[in-house]
N, C-alpha and C positions, 0 to 999 in steps of 0.2 A: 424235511418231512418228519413228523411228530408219526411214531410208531408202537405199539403193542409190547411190553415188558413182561405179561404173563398172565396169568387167570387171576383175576379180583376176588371171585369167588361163585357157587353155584347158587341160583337162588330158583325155586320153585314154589306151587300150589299143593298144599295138603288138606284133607278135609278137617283134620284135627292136629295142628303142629306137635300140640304139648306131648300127646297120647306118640307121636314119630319118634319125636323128641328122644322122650322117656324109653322109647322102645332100643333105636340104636346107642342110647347110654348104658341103658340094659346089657344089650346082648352083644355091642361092640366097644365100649369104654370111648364113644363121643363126649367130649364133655362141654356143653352147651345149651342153649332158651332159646324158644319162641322168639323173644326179646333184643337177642345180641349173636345170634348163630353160636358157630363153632367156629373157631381160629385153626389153624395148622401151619406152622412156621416153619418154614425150610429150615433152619439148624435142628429141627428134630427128626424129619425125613430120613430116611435111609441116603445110604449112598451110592450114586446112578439114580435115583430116582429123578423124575419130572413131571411137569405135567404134560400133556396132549390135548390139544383142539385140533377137533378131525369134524366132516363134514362126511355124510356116510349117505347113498343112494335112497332116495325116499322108500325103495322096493325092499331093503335090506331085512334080512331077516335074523339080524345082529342083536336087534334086541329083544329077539321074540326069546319067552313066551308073550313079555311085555305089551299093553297096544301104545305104548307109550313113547314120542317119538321121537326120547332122549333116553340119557342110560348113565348110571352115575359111576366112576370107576374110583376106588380108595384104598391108597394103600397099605396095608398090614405087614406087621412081624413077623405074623406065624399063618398060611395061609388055613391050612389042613385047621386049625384049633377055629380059626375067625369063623369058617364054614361050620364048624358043629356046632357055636354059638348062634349063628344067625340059626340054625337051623334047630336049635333047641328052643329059641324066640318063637318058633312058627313058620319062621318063613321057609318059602318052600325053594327048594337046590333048583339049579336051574345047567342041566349038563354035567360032566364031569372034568375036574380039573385039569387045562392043562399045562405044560410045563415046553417053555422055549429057552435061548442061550440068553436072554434080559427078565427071565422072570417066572412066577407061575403065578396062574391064573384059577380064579374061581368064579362061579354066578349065582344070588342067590334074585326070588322076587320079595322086595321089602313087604310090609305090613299095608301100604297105598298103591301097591302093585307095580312099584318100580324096578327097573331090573338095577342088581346091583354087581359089576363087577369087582374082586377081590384082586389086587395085585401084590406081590410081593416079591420083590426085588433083586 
């Protein structure tokens, strides 16, 4: 049986890619086009990092404020700096950060109203 090796990648609807684009290169140092995405290669990931496919109750209010009925999660260096960057960008915090024995956590809503979790490892 032919089985799943890992996320290919996120792919979504924006009203204006270039303007999202520009904005998390901006205020998050994504570096990538409309054209060709963004790459992120596991030898540059932290360590213990991974990814997560999870499938969450359609009632969930996991992603609220968002009406959105996905949620993008990315992970950063530094969580505390990432969060006063998205949030110096405009985008608006979403809870307060928190911190478990794999990580801490943060939420911002992007610029197209996505919710964006922060991880940090």
């Amino acid at each position: 049986m032919a089985k799943v090796l890992g996320i290919g990648g996120i792919f979504f609807k924006s009203p204006d890619p270039a303007r999202l684009f520009a904005w998390y290169k901006q205020w998050l140092g994504i570096d990538g086009s409309p054209e060709g995405g963004a790459n992120f290669l596991p030898k540059n990931m932290p360590a213990n990092s991974l990814t997560v496919w999870s499938a969450f109750p359609a009632n969930t209010g996991y992603f609220a404020p968002s009406g959105k009925d996905y949620m993008f999660n990315l992970i950063v260096d530094d969580l505390d700096e990432a969060l006063r960057q998205a949030q110096a960008g405009g985008a608006q915090l979403a809870g307060e950060p928190q911190t478990y024995d794999y990580g801490k956590f943060g939420w911002f809503i992007d610029p197209d109203g996505n919710k964006v979790e922060l991880w940090q490892p």
